[in-house]
C-alpha positions as CSV (number, residue, x, y, z in Angstrom):
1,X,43.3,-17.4,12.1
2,X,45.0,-20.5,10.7
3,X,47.9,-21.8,12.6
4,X,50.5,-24.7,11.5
5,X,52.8,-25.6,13.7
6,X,56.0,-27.7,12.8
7,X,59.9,-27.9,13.8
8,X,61.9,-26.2,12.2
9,X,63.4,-29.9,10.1
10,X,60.1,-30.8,9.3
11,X,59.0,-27.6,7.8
12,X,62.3,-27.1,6.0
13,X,61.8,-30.2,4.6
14,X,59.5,-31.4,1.0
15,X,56.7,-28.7,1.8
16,X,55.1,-25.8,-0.4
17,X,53.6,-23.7,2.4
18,X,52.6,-20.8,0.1
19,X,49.5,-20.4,1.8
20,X,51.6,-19.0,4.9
21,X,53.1,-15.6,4.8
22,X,54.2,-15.4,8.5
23,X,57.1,-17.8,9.7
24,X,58.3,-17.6,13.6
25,X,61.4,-19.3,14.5
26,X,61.8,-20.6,17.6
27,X,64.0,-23.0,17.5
28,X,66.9,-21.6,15.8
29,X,69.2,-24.1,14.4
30,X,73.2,-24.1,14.4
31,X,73.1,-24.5,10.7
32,X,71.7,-21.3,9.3
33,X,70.8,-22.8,6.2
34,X,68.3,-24.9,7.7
35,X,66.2,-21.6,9.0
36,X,66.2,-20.0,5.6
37,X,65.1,-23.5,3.8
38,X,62.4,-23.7,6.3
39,X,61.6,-20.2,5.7
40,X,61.7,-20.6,2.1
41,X,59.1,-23.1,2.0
42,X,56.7,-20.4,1.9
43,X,58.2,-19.1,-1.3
44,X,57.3,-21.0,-3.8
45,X,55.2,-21.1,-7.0
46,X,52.0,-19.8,-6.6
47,X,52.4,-17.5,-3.6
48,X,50.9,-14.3,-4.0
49,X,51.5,-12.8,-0.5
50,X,54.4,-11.0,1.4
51,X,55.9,-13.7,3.4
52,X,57.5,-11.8,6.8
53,X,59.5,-13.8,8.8
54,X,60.5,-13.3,12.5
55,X,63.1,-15.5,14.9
56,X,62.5,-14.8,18.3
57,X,65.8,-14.7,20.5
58,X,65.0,-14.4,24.1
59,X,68.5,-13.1,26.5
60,X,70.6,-15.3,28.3
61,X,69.1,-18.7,26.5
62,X,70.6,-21.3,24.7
63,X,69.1,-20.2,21.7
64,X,70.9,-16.2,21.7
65,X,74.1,-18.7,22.2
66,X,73.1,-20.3,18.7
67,X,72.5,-17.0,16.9
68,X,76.1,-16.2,17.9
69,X,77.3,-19.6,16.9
70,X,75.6,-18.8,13.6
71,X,77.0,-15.6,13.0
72,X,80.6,-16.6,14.1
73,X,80.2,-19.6,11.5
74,X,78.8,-17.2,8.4
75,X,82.0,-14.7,9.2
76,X,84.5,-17.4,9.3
77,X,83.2,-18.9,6.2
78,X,82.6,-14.9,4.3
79,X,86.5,-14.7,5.5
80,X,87.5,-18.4,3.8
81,X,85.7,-17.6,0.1
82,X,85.7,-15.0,-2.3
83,X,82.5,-13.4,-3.4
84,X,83.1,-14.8,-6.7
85,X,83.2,-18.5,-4.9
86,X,85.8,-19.2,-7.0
87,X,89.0,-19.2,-4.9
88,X,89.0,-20.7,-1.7
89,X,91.9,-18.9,1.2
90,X,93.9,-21.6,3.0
91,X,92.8,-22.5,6.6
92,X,94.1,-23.4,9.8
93,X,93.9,-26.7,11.4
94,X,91.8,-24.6,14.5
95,X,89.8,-23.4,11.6
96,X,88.8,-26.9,10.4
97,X,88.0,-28.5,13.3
98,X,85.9,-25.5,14.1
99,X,83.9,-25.9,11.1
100,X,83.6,-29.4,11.5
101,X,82.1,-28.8,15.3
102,X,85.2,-31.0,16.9
């Protein structure tokens, strides 16, 4: 059994990792997109496996306090832009400095 181990900005970043086709997170990130950029580093050209990938939340931790802030942040920004992505709905100044993390 081969094991690579990287955080999750490194491996999200300038790698083909097609020979994986398990990914763990551990470290979730605040930024969602930076989990599935990781994770897509084992989709690429050339892999011929099923790539699962898992993203272990333990109760009461920092990181189940991230998942929420992730999920919060992908509702409020669902809420703010059509499924087209062509009109954008006006937002509050709350709203924006939530966004923006002040």
């Amino acid at each position: 059994c081969k094991v690579f181990v990287l955080t999750l900005k490194t491996g999200g970043t300038g790698l083909n990792l097609t020979a994986a086709d398990i990914v763990f997170i551990f470290d979730p990130w605040w930024n969602k997109s930076a989990e599935n950029q990781a994770i897509d580093r084992t989709h690429r050209i050339g892999q011929n496996k099923k790539v699962i990938s898992y993203k272990l939340i333990t109760l009461g931790t920092i990181e189940e306090e991230i998942l929420k802030l992730q999920e919060v942040k992908s509702a409020l920004l669902d809420s703010i832009i059509s499924s087209d992505g062509a009109s954008v709905k006006a937002l509050s100044e709350d709203e924006i400095e939530f966004i923006l993390g002040k």
